[in-house]
C-alpha positions as CSV (number, residue, x, y, z in Angstrom):
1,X,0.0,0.0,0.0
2,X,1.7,3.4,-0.8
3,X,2.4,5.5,2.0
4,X,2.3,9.5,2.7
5,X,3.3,11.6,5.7
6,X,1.4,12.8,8.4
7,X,1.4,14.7,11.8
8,X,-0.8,13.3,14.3
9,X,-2.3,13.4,18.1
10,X,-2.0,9.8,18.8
11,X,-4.2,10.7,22.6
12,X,-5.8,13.8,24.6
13,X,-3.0,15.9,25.1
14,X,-0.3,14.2,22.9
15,X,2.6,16.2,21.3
16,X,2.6,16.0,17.7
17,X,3.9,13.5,15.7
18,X,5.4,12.5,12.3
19,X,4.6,9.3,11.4
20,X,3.9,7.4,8.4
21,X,0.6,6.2,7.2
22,X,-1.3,4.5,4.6
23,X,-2.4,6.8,1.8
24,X,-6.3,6.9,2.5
25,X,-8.8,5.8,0.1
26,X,-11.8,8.1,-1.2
27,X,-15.5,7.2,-1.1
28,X,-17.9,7.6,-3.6
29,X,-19.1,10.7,-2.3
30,X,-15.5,12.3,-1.7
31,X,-11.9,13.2,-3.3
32,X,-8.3,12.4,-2.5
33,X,-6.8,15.9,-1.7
34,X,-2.5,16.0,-2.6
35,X,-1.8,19.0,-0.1
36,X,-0.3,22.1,-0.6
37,X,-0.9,24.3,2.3
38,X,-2.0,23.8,5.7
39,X,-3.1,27.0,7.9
40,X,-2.5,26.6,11.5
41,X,-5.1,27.9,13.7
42,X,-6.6,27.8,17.1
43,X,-9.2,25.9,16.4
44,X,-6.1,23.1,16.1
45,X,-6.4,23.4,19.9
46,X,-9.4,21.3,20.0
47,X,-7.8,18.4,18.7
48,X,-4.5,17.9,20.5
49,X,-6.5,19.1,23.8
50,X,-9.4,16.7,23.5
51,X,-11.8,19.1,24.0
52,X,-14.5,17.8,21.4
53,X,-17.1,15.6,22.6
54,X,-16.5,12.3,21.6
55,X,-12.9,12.6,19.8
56,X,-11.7,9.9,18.5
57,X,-7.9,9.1,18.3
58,X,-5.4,9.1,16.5
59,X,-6.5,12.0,14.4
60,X,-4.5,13.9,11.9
61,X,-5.7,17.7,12.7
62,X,-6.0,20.8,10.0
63,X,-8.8,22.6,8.8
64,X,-7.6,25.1,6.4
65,X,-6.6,23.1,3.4
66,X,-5.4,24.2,0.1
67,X,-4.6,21.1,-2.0
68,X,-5.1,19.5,-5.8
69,X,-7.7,16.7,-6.6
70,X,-5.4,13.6,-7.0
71,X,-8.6,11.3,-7.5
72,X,-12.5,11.4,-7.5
73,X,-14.8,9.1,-5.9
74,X,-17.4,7.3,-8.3
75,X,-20.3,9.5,-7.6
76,X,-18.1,12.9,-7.8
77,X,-19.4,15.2,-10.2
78,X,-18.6,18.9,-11.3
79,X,-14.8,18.8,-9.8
80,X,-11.4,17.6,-12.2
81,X,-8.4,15.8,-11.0
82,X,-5.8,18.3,-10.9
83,X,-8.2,21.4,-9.8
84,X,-6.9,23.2,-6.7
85,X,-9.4,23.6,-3.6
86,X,-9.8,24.7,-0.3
87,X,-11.6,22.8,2.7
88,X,-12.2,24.3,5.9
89,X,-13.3,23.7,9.0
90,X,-16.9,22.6,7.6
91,X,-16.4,19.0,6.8
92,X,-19.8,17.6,5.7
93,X,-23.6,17.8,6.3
94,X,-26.0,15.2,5.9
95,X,-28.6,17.2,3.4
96,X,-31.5,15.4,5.5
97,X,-32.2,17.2,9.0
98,X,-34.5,20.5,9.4
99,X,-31.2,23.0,9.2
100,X,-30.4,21.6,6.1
101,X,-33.4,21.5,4.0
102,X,-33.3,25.0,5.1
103,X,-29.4,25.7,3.3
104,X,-27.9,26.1,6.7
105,X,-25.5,23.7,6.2
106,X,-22.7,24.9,8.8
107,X,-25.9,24.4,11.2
108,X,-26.5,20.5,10.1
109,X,-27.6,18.8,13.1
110,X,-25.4,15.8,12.0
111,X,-21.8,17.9,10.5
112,X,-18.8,17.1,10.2
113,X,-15.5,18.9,10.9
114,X,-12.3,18.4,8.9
115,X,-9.7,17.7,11.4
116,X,-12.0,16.7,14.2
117,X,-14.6,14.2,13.2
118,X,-12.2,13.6,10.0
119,X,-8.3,13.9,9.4
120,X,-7.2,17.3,8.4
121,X,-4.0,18.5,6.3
122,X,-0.9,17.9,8.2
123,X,-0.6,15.8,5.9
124,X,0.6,15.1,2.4
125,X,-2.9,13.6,1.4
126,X,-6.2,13.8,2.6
127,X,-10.0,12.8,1.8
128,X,-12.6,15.2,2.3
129,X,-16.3,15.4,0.9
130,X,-16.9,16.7,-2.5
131,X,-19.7,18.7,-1.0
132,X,-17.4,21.6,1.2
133,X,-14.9,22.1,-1.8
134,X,-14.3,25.6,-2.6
135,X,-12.4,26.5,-5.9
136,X,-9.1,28.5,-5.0
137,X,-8.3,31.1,-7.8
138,X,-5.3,32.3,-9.5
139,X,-5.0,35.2,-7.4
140,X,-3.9,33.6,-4.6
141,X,-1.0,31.3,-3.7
142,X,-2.0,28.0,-1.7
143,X,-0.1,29.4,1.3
144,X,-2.0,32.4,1.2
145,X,-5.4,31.2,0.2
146,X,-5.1,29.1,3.4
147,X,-5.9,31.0,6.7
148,X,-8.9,32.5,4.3
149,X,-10.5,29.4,4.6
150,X,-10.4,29.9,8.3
151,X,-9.7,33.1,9.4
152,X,-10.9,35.1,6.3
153,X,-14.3,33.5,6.2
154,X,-15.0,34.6,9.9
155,X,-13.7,37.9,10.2
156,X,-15.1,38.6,6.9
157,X,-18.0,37.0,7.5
158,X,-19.5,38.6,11.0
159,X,-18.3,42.0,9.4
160,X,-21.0,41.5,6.8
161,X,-23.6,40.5,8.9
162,X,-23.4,43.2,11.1
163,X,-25.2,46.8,11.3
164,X,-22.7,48.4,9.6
165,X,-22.6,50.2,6.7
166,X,-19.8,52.4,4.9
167,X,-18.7,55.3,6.5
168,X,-20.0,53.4,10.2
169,X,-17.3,53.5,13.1
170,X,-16.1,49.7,13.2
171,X,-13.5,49.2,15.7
172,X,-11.2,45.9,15.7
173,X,-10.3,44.7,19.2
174,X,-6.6,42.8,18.5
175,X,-4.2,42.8,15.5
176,X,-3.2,39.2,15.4
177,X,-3.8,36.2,13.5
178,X,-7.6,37.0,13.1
179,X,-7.3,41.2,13.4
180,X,-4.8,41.8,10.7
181,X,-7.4,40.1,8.4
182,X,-10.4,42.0,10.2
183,X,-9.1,45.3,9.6
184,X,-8.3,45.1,5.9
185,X,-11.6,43.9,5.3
186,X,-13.3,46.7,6.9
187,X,-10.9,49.2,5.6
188,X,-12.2,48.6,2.0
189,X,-15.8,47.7,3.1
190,X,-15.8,51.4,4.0
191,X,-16.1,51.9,7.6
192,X,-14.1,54.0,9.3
193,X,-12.0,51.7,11.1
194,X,-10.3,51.3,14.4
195,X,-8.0,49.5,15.9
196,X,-7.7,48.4,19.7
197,X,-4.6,46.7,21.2
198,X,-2.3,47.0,24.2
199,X,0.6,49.0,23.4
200,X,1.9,51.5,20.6
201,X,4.1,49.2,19.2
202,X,1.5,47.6,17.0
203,X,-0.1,51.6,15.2
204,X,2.0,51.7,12.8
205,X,0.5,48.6,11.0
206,X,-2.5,48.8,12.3
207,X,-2.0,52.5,10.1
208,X,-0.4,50.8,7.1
209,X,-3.4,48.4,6.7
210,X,-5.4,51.3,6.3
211,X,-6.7,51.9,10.0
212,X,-8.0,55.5,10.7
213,X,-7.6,55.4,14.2
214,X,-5.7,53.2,17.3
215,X,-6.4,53.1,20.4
216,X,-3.9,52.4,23.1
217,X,-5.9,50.7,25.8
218,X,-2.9,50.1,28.2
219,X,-2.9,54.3,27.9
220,X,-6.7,54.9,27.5
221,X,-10.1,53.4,28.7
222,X,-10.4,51.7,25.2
223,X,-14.5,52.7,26.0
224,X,-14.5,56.5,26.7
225,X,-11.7,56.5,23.4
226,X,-13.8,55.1,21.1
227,X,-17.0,57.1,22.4
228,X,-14.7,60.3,21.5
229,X,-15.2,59.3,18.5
230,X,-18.7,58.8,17.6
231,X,-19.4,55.5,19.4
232,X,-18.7,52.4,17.4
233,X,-21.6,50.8,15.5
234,X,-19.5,47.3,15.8
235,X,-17.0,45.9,17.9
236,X,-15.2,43.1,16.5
237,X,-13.5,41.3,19.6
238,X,-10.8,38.8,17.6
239,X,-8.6,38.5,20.9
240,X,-9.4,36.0,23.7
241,X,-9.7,38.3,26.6
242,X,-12.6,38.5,28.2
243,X,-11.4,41.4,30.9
244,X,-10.3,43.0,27.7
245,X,-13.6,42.9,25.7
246,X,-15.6,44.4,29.3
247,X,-13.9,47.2,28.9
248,X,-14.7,47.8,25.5
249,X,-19.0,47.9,25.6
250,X,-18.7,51.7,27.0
251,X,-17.6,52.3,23.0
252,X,-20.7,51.0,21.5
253,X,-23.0,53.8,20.1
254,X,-26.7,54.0,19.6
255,X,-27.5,50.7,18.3
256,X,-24.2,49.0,18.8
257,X,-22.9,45.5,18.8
258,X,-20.1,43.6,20.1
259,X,-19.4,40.4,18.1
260,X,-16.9,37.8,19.6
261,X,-15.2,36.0,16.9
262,X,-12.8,33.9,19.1
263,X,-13.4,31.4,21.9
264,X,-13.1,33.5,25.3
265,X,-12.2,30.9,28.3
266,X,-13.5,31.6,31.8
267,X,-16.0,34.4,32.9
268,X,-16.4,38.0,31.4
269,X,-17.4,40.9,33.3
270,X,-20.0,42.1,31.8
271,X,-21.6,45.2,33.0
272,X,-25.3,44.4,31.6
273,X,-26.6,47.8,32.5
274,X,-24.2,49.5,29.8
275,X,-26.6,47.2,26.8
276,X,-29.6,49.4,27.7
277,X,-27.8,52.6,26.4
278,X,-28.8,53.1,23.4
279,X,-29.7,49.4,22.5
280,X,-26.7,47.5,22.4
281,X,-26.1,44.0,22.2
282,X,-23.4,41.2,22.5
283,X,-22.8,38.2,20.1
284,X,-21.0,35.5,19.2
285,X,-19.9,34.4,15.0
286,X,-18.5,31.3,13.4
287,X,-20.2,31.2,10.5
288,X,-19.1,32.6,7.0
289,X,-19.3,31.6,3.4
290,X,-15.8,30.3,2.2
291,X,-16.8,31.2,-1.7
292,X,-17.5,35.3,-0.5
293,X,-14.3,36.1,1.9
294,X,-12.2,34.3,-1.3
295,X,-14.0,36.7,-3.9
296,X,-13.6,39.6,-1.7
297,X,-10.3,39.1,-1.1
298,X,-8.9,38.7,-4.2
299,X,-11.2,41.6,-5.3
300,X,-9.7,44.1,-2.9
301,X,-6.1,42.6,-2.5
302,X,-6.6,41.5,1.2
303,X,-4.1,39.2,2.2
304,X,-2.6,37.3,5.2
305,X,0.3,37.9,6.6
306,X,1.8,34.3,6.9
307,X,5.2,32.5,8.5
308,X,5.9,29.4,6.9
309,X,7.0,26.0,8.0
310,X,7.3,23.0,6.2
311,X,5.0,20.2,7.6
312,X,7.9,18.5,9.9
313,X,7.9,21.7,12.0
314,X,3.9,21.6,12.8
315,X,5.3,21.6,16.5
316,X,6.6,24.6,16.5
317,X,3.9,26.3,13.8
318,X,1.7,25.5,16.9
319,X,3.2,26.5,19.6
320,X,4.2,30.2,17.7
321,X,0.5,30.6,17.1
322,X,-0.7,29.3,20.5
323,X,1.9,31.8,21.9
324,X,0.9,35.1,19.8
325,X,4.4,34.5,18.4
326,X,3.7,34.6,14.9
327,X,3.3,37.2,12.4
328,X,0.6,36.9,12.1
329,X,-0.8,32.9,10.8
330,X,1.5,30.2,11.0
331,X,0.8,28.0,7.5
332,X,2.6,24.6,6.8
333,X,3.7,24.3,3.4
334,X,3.5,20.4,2.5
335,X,4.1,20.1,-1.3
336,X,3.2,21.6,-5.1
């Protein structure tokens, strides 16, 4: 049986490790993926951790993957071998429950995620459904088309579905991994856009991505700043903080909403009487179509700003990301 590479969690908690495994075989339903590009995100946590329901080990993890279709299963139709394509963290619905019939897919009542309920792409191969491929176009490499699938779709995404609209006072809580994508989208969405971090060092970026305004909130009540100017019509909190993102509400104006677009351990703060002023509100956002962040950001030249590793050095991808040591998405390069 031919063999490929991959990096595994072999139990809850396990380091990662190279090993070598047999080259997995598609279904009828799916394709056999040759990967190119692996991003490295947080949601990579969840496997090596164990903290899905139900995990099942070994498991390969990985869910934004940029690869070309080395072979089709027997009911495949509308894909070619040889096409590049994306798969992120959406794995698979079942068509059948109430969500579905609806076209809520990422809200399938029986999904799938690639790197959790399925191997991911720390790998040199990998099967995934036909049914969450998205076409990767010209305008972007496979390394950086890659966190898009991830981090793209979800910044992008909760920036679309909010209240705003151009010329709207959108302020982004964090320039990392998920902020540096946040800000360029609402840059040339149109809002007038702020950025909120600790410390100066990180203005002059936030300025040469096209930021209007930062806010130093180890100088400043991040809150009465942003009220200065004009209250925000969204917050977009893309740091996990949750002290940090209490101090922000104070910056909402009239009609303002705070969306939380990371996973925020332990308890927030929340002052509930500041969501009465003018009718503010909290949420949380995972959701996203791949398809639009892709088109919009080869449309406006948005772009990641990436480290690479090659697919031995997943260890210490992770463990950059985990520890806000990257600038700013770690992506394993494994081949093409």
């Amino acid at each position: 049986m031919p063999t490929m590479k991959a990096i595994q969690v072999s139990h809850r908690g396990a380091e990662f490790t190279l090993v070598s495994r047999e080259v997995p075989e598609p279904r009828e339903d799916e394709v056999l993926l040759r990967v190119q590009a692996c991003g490295v995100c947080h949601g990579d946590a969840v496997a090596k951790e164990g903290l899905f329901p139900g995990l099942q080990y070994p498991r390969v993890p990985g869910h934004e993957v940029v690869g070309t279709i080395e072979r089709l299963g027997a009911a495949v139709q509308g894909w070619t071998t040889g096409q590049r394509v994306g798969v992120g963290w959406h794995g698979g619905h079942c068509l059948q429950c109430a969500a579905c019939r609806g076209g809520e897919f990422g809200a399938c009542e029986r999904s799938l995620t690639t790197g959790l309920h399925t191997d991911g792409g720390y790998a040199e191969l990998m099967v995934a459904r036909a049914q969450v491929l998205v076409a990767i176009p010209d305008g972007l490499s496979s390394v950086e088309a890659a966190p898009l699938l991830c981090a793209g779709r979800t910044t992008f995404g909760a920036l679309k579905s909010s209240g705003a609209r151009g010329g709207d006072l959108v302020a982004i809580h964090g320039l990392g991994g998920l902020g540096h994508l946040a800000v360029q989208y609402a840059v040339r969405l149109g809002y007038e856009t702020a950025v909120v971090s600790r410390g100066g060092e990180k203005e002059a970026l936030a300025r040469k991505l096209g930021a209007h305004h930062y806010v130093d909130a180890n100088a400043v009540d991040p809150g009465a700043a942003l009220q200065k100017l004009g209250g925000a019509r969204v917050i977009l909190g893309t740091a996990p903080n949750g002290e940090a993102i209490a101090r922000l509400l104070g910056g909402l104006g009239r009609d303002g909403e705070l969306i939380l677009a990371t996973f925020v351990g332990g308890t927030t703060p929340v002052p509930l009487g500041q969501l009465l002023r003018g009718g503010a509100s909290i949420r949380g956002w995972v959701g996203g179509t791949i398809e639009d962040a892709i088109r919009f950001s080869v449309l406006a030249s948005v772009k990641p700003m990436v480290e690479v590793f090659p697919l031995e050095q997943a260890a210490l991808a992770y463990e950059k990301m985990m520890t806000a040591k990257v600038h700013f998405r770690s992506v394993l390069s494994v081949g093409g």
